[in-house]
C-alpha positions in Angstrom: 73.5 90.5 165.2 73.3 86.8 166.4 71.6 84.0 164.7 69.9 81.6 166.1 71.5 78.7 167.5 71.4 75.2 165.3 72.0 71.7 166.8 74.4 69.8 164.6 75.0 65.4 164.7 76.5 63.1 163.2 73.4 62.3 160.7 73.7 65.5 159.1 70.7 66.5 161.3 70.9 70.7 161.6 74.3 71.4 158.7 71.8 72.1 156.1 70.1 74.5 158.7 73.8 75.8 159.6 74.5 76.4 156.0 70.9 78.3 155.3 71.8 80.5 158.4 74.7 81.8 156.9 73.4 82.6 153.7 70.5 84.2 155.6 73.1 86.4 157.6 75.5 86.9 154.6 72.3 88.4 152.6 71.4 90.0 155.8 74.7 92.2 155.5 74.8 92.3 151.9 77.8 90.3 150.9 78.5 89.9 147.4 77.6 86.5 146.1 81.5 85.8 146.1 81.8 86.9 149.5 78.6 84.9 150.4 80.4 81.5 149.0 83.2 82.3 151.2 81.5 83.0 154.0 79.8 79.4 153.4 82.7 78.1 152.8 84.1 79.0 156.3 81.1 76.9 157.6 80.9 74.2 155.7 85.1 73.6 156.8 84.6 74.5 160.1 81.7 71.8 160.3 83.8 69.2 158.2 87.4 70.0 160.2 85.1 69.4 163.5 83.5 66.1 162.6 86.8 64.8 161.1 89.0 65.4 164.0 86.1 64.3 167.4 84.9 61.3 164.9 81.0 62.3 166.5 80.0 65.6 166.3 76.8 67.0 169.3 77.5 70.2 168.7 76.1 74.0 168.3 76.6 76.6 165.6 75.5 80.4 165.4 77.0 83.5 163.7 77.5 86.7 165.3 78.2 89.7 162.6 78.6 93.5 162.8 78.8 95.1 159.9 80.5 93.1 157.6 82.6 91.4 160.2 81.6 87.4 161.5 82.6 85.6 163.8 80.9 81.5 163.0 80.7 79.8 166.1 81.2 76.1 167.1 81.1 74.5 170.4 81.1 70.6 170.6 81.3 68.2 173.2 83.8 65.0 172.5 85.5 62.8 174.7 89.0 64.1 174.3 92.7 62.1 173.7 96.0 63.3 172.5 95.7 63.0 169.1 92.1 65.1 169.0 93.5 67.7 171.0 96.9 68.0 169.0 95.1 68.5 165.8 92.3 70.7 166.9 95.0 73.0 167.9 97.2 72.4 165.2 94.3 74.0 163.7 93.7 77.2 165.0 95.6 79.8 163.7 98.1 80.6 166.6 98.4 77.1 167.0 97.8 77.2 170.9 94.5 76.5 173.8 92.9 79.8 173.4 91.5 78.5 176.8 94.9 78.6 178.2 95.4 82.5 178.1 95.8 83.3 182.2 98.0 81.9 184.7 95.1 79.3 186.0 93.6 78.6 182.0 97.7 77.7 181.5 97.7 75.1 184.5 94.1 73.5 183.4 95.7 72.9 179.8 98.9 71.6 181.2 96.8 69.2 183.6 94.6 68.5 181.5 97.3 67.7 179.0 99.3 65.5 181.4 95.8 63.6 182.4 94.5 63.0 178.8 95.0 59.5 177.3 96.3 58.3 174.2 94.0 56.6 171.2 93.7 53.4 171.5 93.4 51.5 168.5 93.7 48.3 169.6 90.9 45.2 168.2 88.9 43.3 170.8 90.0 39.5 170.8 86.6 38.6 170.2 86.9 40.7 166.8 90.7 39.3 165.7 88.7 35.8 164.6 86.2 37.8 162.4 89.1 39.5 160.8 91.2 36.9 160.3 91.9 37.2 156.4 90.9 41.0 156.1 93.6 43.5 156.2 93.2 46.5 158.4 93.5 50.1 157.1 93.8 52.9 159.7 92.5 56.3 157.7 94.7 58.9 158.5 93.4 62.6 158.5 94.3 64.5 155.6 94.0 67.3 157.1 92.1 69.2 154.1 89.8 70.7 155.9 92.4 72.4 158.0 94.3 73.8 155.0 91.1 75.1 153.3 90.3 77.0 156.7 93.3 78.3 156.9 93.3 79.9 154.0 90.0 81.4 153.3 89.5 82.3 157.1 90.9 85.5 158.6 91.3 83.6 162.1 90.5 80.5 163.7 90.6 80.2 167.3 90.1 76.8 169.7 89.7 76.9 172.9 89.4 73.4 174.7 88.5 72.8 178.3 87.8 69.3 179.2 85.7 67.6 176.6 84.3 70.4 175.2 85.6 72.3 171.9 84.8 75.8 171.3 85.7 77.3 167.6 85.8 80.4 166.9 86.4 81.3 163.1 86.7 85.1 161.8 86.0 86.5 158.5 86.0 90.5 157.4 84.6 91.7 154.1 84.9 95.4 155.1 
């Protein structure tokens, strides 16, 4: 079974409808109401680790199940530097490109490595004036969604190619 396909942004528009969807496909399958939360759980992360990492999130979300076996879906379009890139895949479970599985997918990700750009978190001169007297905190991820996905997950898989973000993210019941 697949379920239809929800639009997600940054305004929240279409994670409510994400979050129905998998209660609709958890009851659909007949999870426990345990194995429902933890199924909704996997979303709601998955969503959270997604719009924490790209900053933006234009993305779609569907489930695909069989039995009592899901695979929630995620593919998002950002526009990609180092820092992104390292903790997306710091994220998935094998820690690696799941793009980058053939001899060509291997020397995309390694160009695509080499070409990508560092953050740049420089301040505009025209902003330093306005700032003068106002000290400047850079928020660090925490990296909780990661951790909480990791754990309640059976496997999460990335796969980037170019700006785009594919997630895969795996849970059994049987």
């Amino acid at each position: 079974m697949k379920s239809d396909v929800i639009t997600i942004d940054n305004r929240s528009n279409g994670f409510r409808d994400a979050l129905d969807q998998t209660a609709k496909a958890a009851q659909f399958r007949g999870l426990s109401h345990k194995e429902e939360l933890q199924l909704r759980i996997c979303a709601e992360e998955m969503l959270s680790l997604v719009r924490s990492v790209t900053g933006e999130l234009q993305a779609c979300f569907w489930l695909e199940s069989e039995g009592k076996k899901f695979d929630l879906h995620l593919s998002a379009k950002t526009v990609m530097d180092r820092e992104k890139r390292d903790n997306l895949i710091a994220s998935a479970t094998s820690r690696r490109n799941e793009a980058a599985n053939s001899f060509l997918g291997k020397l995309r990700d390694a160009f695509e490595a080499a070409m990508i750009s560092e953050p740049d978190y420089s301040i505009p001169e025209d902003a330093l004036d306005d700032l003068a007297n106002h000290p400047i905190e850079v928020q660090e991820w925490d990296e909780f969604e990661q951790s909480i996905l990791r754990s309640v997950a059976d496997n999460v898989k990335i796969s980037i190619r170019g700006g785009v973000v594919d997630m895969t993210v795996s849970k059994s019941f049987e």
